[in-house]
Structures are given as C-alpha cells and as structure tokens.
N, C-alpha and C positions, 0 to 999 in steps of 0.2 A: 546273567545280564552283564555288558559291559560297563563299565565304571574310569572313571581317570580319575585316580588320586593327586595328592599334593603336585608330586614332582609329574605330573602330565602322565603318568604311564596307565597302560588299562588295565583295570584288577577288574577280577570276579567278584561282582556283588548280588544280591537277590533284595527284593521285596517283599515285607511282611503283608500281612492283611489287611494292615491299616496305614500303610506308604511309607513305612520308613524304610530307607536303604542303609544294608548290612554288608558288610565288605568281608569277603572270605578271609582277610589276614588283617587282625586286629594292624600291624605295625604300616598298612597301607592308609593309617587314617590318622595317623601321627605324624610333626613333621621331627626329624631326627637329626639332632647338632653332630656335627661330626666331633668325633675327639673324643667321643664320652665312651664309657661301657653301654653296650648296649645288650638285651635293653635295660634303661636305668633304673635304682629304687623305686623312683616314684612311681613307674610304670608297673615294675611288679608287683606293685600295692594293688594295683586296681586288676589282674590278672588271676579273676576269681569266677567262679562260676555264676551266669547270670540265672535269674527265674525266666527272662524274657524269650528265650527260645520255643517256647508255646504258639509266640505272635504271629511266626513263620509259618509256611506252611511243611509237612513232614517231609516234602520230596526235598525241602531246600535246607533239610537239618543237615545234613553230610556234610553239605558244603560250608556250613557256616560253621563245624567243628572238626573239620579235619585236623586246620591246621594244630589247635591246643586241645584236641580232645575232647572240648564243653563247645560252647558259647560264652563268649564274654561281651558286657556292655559295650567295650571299649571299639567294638566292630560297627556300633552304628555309628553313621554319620550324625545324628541328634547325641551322639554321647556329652555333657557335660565334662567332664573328665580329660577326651580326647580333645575338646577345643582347647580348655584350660591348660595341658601339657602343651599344646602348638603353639601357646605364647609364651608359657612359662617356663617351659623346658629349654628353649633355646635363650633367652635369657638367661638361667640361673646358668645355664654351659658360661656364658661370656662372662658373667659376671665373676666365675669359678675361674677363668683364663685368665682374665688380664684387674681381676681385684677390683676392689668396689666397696 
C-alpha cells in the first residue's frame, strides 16, 4: 500500500488486522536532523525485535522485515518512540550545534 512519509515521499507500507499502518522502512517514520550519525543512539536503542509482527497478516511479513531482518516497533506509525524521536531528536541535534 502506498504511504507518504514525513518529507512527502511514497513508502511501502501494509495494514495490520486491526488498522494500524506499518511502513516497510522503520527510518521512513522518523524525522532525521541532518549533521548527525545516522542512525543515532537513541534510535538503535529501540532497533530491537518486536512481539507485534503477529498483528499483520503472513503475506505482509516480508515486507515489513526485509529491510532489518525482524519487525520492529518503530515501523508503526502509532509507535510512541518514533513520535517521541521526531521531536526530540531534532532538538537535542540543535541543541548539540549551536549549545544550550
């Protein structure tokens, strides 16, 4: 299914069984400060294998772990984590640049 992430572009995403939308590439659900390593610590803190891959149906497993192999939280769009990095990640960048 098509999807527009952050910056407008279409990703591949699917539909669980119970509506949430998962995006084939967790870093399409992030917004990403320029400058930094990517991707950051705090991202590959959360860059861990989920239980949730069940919720999906089996034909839409592939897609939703090609890219890292598992499924991870961080692909839904209901992620807490990913919201929480899309305001705070580009923050602590600035904050990291120019002192604070």
């Amino acid at each position: 299914m098509p999807f527009v992430d952050w910056n407008y572009f279409n990703v591949t995403a699917v539909t669980s069984r119970g509506g949430v939308v998962a995006l084939e590439d967790y870093a399409a659900n992030l917004i990403r400060p320029l400058g930094i390593p990517w991707p950051s610590a705090p991202v590959i803190q959360k860059l861990f294998v989920s239980n949730q891959l069940n919720a999906f149906e089996p034909a839409d497993h592939r897609t939703l772990t090609d890219r890292l192999g598992y499924y991870c939280n961080l692909q839904s769009i209901h992620s807490e984590d990913a919201i929480t990095w899309s305001f705070f990640g580009p923050l602590m960048s600035l904050i990291q640049q120019y002192g604070g």
